[in-house]
Legacy VTK file of the C-alpha trace (Angstrom):
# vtk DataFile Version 3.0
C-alpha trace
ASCII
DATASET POLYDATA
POINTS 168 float
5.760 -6.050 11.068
2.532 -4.448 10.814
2.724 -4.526 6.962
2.885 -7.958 7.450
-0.054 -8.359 9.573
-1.980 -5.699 7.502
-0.924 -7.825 3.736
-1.744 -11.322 5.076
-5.269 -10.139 6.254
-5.371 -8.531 2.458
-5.249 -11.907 0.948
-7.967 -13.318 2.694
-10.292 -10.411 1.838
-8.642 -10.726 -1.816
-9.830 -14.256 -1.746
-13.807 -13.176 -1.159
-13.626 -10.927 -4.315
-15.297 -12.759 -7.379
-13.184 -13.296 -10.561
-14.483 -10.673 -13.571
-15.302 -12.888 -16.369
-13.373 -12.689 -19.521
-14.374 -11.997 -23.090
-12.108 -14.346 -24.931
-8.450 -16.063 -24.277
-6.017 -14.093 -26.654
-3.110 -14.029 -24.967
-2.364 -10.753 -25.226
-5.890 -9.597 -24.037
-5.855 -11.918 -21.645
-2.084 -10.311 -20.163
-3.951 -6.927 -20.245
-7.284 -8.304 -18.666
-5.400 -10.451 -15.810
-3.577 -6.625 -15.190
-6.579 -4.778 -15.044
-7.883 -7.935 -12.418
-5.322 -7.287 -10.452
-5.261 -3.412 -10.399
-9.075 -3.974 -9.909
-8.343 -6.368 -6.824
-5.728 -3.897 -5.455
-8.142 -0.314 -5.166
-9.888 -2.398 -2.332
-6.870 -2.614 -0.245
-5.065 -0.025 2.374
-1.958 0.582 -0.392
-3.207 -0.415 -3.411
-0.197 1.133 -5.717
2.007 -1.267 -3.423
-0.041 -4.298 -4.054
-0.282 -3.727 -7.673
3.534 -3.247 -8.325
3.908 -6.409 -6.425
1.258 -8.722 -7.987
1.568 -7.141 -11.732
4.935 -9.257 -12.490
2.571 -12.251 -12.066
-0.402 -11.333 -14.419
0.055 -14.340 -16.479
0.265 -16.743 -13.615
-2.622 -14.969 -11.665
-4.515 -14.719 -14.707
-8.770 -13.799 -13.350
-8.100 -16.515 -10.861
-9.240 -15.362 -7.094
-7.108 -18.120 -5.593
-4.475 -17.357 -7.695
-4.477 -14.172 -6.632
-4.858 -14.901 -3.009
-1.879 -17.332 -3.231
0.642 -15.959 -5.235
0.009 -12.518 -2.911
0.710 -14.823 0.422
3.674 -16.245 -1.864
4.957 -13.013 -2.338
4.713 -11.368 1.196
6.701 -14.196 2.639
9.149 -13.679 0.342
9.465 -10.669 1.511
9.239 -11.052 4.536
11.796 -13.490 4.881
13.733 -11.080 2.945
12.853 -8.302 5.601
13.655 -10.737 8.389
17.067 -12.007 7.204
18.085 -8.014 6.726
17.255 -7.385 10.383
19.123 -10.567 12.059
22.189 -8.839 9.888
21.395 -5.680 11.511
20.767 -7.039 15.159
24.426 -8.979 14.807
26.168 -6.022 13.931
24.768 -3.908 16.845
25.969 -6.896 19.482
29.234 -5.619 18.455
29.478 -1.964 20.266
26.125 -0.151 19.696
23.605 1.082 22.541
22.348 -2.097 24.858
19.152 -0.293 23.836
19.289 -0.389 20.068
20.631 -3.766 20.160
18.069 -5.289 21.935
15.314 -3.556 20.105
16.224 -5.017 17.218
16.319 -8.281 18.968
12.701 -7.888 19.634
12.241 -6.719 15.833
13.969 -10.109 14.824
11.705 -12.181 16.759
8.907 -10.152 15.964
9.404 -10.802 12.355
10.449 -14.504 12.512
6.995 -14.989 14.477
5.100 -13.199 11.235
7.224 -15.189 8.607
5.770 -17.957 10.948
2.144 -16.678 10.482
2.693 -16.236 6.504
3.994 -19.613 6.064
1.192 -21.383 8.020
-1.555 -19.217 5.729
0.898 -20.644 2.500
0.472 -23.824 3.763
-3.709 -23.530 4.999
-4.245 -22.183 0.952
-2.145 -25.278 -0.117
-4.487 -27.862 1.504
-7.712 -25.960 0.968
-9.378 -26.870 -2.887
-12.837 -26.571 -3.833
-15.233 -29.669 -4.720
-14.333 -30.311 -8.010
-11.403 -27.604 -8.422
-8.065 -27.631 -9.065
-8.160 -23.620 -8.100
-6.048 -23.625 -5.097
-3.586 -26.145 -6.407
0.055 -24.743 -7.642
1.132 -24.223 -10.688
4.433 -22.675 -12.125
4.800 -18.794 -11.420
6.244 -17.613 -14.839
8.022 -14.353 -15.569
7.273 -12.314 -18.146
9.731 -14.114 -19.828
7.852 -17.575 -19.514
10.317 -19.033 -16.897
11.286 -18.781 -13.288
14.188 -16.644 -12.714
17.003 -18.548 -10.415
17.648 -16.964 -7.768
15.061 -14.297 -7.712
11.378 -13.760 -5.860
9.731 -15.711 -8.771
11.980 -18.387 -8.268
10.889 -18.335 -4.371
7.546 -17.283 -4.554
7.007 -20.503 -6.406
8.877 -22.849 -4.364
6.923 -21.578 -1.271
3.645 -22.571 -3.455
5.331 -26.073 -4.145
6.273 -26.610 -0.933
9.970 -26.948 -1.905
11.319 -24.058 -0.149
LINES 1 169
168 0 1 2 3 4 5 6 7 8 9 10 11 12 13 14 15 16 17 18 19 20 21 22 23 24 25 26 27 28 29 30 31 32 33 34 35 36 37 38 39 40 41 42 43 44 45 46 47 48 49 50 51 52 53 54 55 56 57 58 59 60 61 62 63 64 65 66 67 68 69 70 71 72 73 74 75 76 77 78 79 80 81 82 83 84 85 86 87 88 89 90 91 92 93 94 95 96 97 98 99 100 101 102 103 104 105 106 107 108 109 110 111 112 113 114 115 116 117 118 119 120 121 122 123 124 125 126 127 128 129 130 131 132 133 134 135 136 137 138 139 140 141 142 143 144 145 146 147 148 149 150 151 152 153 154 155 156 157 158 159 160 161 162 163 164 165 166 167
């Protein structure tokens, strides 16, 4: 749960770091430039290998982009964390059948304690949805692609990107 905590106050100090200006828009420079952004972005943080490896997949969609950044990161942690919180209701349903009074109600608590921070994720999602610059389109969402150039079915692109829509 503290992860949680620790990655949604990550985005908001993401979202006070200035974009680095590019030098031109090939698209393969650009791929390697949006990277380097985001590995860039990610030394300021606590665990800065973690953020990376999960911000890297969306280089393209991220691109220099601050809000991007700061969105598709808060995108990605409540995927996660949904993820995380769906694993531990499994957990906490198993251990009502037999296991230590103890155990089962700790994970109870952990349940609850990571529905309320799925809670707090979603209502950041939603406060980076509604909040656009005079004149910008910055903060507005666009598709999340994969590598590939689509959004995987089923996977964390897929969700990450329906959380930015609003459709999930």
């Amino acid at each position: 749960m503290m992860k949680s905590f620790l990655l949604t106050f990550f985005f908001f100090y993401l979202h006070s770091i200035p974009a680095l200006s590019s030098a031109g828009y090939d698209s393969r420079t650009t791929s390697s430039n949006a990277r380097d952004y985001i590995r860039t972005s990610c030394s300021a943080t606590l665990y800065p290998d973690l953020c990376y490896a999960s911000l890297s997949g969306y280089a393209k969609a991220i691109q220099q982009d601050p809000a991007r950044l700061a969105r598709t990161a808060i995108g990605v942690s409540l995927s996660r964390a949904r993820h995380m919180a769906a694993f531990v209701s499994n957990l906490s349903r198993e251990a009502d059948y037999g296991a230590d009074p103890r155990a089962s109600s700790a994970l109870h608590d952990c349940f609850s304690n990571m529905g309320g921070a799925v809670d707090e994720i979603r209502g950041s999602l939603n406060q980076m949805r509604k909040l656009v610059a005079p004149g910008s389109e910055s903060f507005r969402c666009g598709r999340l692609p994969d590598e590939g150039g689509g959004v995987r079915e089923g996977g964390e692109r897929e969700e990450v990107y329906e959380q930015c829509v609003g459709a999930g």
